[in-house]
Residue frames as a rotation matrix with the C-alpha (Angstrom) as fourth column:
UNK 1
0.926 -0.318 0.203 -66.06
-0.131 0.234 0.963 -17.59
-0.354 -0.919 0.176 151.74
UNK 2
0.540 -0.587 0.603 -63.38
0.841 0.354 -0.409 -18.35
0.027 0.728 0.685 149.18
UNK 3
0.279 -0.451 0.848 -62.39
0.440 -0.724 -0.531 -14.85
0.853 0.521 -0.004 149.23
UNK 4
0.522 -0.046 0.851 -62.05
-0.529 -0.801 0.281 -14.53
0.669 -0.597 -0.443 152.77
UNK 5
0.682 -0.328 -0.653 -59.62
0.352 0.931 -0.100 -17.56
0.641 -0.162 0.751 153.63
UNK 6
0.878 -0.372 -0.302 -57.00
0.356 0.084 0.931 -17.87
-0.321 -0.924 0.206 156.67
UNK 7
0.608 -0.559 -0.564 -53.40
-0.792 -0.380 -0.477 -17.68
0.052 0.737 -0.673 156.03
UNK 8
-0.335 -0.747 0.574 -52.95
-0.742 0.585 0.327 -20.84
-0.581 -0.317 -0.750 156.61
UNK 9
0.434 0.471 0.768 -55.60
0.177 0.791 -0.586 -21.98
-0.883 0.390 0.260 154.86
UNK 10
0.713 -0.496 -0.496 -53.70
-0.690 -0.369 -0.623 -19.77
0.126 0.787 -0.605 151.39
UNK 11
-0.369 -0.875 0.313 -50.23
-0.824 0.464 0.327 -21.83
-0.431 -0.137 -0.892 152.59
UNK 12
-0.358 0.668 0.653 -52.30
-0.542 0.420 -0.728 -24.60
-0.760 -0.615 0.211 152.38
UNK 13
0.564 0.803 -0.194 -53.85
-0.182 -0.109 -0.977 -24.33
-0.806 0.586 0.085 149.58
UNK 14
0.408 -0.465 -0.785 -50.88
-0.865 -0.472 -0.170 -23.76
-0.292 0.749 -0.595 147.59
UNK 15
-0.628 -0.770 0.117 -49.63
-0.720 0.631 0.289 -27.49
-0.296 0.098 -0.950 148.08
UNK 16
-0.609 0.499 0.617 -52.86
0.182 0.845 -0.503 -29.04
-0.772 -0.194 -0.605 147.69
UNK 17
0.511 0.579 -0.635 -54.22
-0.518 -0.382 -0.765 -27.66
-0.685 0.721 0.105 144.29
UNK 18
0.604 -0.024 -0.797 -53.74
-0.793 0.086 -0.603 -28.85
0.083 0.996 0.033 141.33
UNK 19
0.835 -0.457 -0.306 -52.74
0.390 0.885 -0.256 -32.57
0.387 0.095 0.917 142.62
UNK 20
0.103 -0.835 0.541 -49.86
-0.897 -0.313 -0.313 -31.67
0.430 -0.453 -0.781 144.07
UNK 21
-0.341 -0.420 0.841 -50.08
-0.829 0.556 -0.058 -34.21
-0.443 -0.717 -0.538 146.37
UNK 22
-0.969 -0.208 0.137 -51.37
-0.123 0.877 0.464 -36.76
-0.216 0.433 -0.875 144.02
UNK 23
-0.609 0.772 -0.184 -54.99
0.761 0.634 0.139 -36.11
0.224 -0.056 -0.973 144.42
UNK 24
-0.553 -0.034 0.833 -57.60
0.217 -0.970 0.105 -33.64
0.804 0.239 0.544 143.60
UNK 25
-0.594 0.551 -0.586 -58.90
0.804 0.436 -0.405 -31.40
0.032 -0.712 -0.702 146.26
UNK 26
0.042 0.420 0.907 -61.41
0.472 -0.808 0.352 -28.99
0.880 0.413 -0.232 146.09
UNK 27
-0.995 -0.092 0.035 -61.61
0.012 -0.466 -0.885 -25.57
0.098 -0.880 0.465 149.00
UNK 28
-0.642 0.765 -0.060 -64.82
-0.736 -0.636 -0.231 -24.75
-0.215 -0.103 0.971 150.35
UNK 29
-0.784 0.395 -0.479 -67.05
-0.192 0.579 0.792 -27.86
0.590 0.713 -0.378 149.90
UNK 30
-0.238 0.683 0.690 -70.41
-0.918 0.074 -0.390 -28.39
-0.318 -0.726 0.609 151.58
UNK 31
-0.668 0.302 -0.681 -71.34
0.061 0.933 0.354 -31.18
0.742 0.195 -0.641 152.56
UNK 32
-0.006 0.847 -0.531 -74.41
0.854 0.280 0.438 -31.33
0.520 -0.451 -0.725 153.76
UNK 33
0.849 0.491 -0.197 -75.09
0.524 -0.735 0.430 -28.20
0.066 -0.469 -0.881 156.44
UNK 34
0.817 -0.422 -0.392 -71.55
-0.165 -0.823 0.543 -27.66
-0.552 -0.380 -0.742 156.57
UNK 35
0.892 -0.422 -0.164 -68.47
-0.378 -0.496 -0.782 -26.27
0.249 0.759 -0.602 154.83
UNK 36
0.729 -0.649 0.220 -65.23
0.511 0.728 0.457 -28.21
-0.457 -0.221 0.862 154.53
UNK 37
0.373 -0.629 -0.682 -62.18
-0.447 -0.766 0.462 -26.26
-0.813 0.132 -0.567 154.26
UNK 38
-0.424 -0.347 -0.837 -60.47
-0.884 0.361 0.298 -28.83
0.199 0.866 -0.459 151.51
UNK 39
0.249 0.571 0.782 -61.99
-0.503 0.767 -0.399 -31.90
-0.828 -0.294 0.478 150.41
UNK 40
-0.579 -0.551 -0.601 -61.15
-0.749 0.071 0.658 -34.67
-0.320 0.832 -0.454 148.83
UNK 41
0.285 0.897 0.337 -63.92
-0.905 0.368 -0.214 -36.71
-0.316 -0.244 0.917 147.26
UNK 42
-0.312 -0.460 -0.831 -61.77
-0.342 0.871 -0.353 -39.83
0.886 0.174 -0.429 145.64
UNK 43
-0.753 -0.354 -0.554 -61.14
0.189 0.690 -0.699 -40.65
0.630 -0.631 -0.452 149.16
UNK 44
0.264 0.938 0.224 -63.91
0.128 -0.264 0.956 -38.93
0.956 -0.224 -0.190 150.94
UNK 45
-0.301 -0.773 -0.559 -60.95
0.953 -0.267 -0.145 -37.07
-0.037 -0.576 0.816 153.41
UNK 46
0.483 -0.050 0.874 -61.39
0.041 -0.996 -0.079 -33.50
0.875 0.074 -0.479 154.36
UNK 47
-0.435 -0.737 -0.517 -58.77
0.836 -0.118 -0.536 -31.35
0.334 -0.665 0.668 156.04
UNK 48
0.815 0.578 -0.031 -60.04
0.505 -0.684 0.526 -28.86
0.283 -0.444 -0.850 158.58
UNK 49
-0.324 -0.756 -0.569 -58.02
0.791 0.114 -0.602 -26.17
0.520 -0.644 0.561 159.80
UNK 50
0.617 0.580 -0.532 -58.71
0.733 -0.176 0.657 -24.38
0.287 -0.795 -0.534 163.21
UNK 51
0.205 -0.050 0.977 -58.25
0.142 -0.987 -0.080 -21.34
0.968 0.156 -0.196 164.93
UNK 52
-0.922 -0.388 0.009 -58.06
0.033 -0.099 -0.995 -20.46
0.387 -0.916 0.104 168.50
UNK 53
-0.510 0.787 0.347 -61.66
-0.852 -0.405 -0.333 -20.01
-0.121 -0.466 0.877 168.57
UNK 54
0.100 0.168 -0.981 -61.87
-0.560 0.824 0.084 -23.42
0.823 0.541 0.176 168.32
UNK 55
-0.732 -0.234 -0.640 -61.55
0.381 0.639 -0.668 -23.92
0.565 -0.733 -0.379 172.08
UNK 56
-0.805 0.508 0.306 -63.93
-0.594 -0.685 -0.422 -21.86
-0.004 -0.521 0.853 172.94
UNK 57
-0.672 0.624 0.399 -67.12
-0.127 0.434 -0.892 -24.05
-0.730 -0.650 -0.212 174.71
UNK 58
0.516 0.810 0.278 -69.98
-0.212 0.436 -0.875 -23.83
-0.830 0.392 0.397 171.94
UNK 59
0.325 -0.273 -0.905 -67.37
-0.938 -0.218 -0.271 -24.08
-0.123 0.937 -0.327 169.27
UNK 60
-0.633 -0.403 0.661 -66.07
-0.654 0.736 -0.177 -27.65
-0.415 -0.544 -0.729 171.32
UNK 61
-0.229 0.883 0.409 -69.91
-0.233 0.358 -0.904 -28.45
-0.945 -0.302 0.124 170.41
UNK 62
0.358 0.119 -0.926 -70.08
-0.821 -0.433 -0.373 -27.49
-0.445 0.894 -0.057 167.00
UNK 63
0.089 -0.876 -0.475 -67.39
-0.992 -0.037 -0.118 -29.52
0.086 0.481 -0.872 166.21
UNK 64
-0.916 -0.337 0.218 -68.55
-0.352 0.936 -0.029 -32.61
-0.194 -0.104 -0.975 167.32
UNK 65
0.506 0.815 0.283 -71.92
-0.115 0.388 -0.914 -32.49
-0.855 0.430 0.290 166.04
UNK 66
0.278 -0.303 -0.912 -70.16
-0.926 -0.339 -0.169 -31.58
-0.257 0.891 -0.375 162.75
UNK 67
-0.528 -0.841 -0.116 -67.68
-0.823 0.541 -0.172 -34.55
0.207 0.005 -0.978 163.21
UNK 68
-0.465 0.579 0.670 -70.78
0.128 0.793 -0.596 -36.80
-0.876 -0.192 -0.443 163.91
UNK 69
0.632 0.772 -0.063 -72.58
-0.042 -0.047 -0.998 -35.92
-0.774 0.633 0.003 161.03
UNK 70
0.115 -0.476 -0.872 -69.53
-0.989 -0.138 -0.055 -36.06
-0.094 0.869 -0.487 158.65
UNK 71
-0.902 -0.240 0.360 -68.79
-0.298 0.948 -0.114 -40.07
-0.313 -0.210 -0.926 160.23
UNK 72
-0.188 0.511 0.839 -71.99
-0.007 0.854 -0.521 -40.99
-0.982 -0.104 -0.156 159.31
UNK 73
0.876 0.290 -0.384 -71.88
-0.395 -0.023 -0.918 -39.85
-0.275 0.957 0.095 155.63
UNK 74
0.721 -0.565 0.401 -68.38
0.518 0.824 0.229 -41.29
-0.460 0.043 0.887 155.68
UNK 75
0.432 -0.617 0.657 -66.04
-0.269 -0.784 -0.560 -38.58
0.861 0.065 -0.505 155.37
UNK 76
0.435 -0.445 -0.783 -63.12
0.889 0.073 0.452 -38.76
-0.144 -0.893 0.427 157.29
UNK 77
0.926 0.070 0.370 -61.53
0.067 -0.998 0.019 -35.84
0.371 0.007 -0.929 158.87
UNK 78
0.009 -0.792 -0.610 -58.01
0.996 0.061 -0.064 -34.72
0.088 -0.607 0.790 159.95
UNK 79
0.942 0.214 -0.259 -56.91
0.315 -0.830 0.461 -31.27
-0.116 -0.515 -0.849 161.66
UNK 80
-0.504 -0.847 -0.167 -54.10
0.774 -0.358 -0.523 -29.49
0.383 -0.393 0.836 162.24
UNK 81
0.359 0.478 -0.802 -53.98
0.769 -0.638 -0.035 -26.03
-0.528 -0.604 -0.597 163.89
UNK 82
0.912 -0.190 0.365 -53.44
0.292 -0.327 -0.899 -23.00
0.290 0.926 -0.242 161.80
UNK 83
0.345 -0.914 0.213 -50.19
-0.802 -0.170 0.573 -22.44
-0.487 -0.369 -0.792 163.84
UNK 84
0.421 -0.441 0.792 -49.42
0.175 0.897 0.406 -25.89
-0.890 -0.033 0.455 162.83
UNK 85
0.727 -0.008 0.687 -49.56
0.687 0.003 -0.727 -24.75
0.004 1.000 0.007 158.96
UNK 86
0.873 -0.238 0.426 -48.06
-0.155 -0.963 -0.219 -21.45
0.463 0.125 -0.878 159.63
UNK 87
0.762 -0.433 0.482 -45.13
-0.591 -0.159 0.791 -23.09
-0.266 -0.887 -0.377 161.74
UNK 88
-0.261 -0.795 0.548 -44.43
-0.619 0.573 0.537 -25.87
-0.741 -0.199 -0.642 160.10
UNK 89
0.013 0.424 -0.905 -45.84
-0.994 -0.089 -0.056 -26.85
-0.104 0.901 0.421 156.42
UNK 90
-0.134 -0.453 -0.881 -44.12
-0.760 0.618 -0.202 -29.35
0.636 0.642 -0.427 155.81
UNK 91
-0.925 0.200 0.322 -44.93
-0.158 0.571 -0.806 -31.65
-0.345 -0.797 -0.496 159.15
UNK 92
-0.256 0.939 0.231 -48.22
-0.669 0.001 -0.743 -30.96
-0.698 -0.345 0.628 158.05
UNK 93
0.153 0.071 -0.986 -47.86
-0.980 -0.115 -0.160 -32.08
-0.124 0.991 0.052 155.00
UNK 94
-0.592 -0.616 -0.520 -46.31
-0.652 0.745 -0.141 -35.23
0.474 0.255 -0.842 155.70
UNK 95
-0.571 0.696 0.436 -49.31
-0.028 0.514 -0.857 -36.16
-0.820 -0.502 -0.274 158.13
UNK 96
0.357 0.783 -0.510 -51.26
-0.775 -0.056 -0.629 -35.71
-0.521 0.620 0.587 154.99
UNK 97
-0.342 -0.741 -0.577 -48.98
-0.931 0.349 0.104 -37.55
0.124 0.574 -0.810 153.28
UNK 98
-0.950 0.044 0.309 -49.46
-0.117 0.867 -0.484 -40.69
-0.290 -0.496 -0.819 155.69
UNK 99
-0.181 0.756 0.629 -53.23
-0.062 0.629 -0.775 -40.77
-0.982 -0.179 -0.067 155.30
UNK 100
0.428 0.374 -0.823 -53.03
-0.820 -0.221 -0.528 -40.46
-0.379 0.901 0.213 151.49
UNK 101
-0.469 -0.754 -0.459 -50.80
-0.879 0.452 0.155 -43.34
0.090 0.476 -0.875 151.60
UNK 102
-0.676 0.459 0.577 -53.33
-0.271 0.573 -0.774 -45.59
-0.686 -0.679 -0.263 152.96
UNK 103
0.401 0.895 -0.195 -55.62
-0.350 -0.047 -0.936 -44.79
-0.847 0.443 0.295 150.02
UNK 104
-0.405 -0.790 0.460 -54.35
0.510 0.223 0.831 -46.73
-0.759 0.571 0.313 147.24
UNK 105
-0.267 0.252 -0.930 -55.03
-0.838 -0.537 0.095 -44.80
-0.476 0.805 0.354 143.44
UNK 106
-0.092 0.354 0.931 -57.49
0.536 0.805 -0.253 -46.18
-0.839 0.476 -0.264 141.06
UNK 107
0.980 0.063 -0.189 -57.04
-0.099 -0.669 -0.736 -42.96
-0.173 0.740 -0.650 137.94
């Protein structure tokens, strides 16, 4: 799956490797049945990002079993839309920003 990423999820990527933002995250993690675009385990944060076929009815579903079953292993989640990434980086970025500030560093 690694080799067959968005372009938003590449954009993406590029700010959130190698720390960048202070904290490592990995692409492509599974947790449990399903596959988390970036994850960070320090904080136990993963960032989804979504398509248009993300409104579509069984995908509505998906997405909240998913989003139940990450809350009860304790993973939190944030979104954006890949327009969001592709429009504006740097908005996104700062929403990331905000919930990484919450998390204080212990490394």
């Amino acid at each position: 799956m690694r080799n067959n990423q968005t372009e938003a999820e590449k954009i993406l990527w590029d700010y959130l490797k190698n720390k960048k933002l202070g904290y490592k995250f990995t692409r492509q993690y599974s947790a449990g049945p399903y596959i988390l675009d970036f994850y960070c385990p320090k904080l136990r944060l993963a960032i989804e990002l979504d398509g248009s076929h993300h409104n579509e009815e069984n995908s509505v579903l998906y997405d909240k079993d998913r989003e139940e079953y990450l809350k009860a292993v304790n993973i939190k989640i944030i979104r954006f839309w890949n327009d969001e990434v592709m429009k504006d980086v740097n908005k996104v970025l700062d929403e990331i920003s905000r919930h990484l500030r919450y998390h204080p560093r212990s490394d």
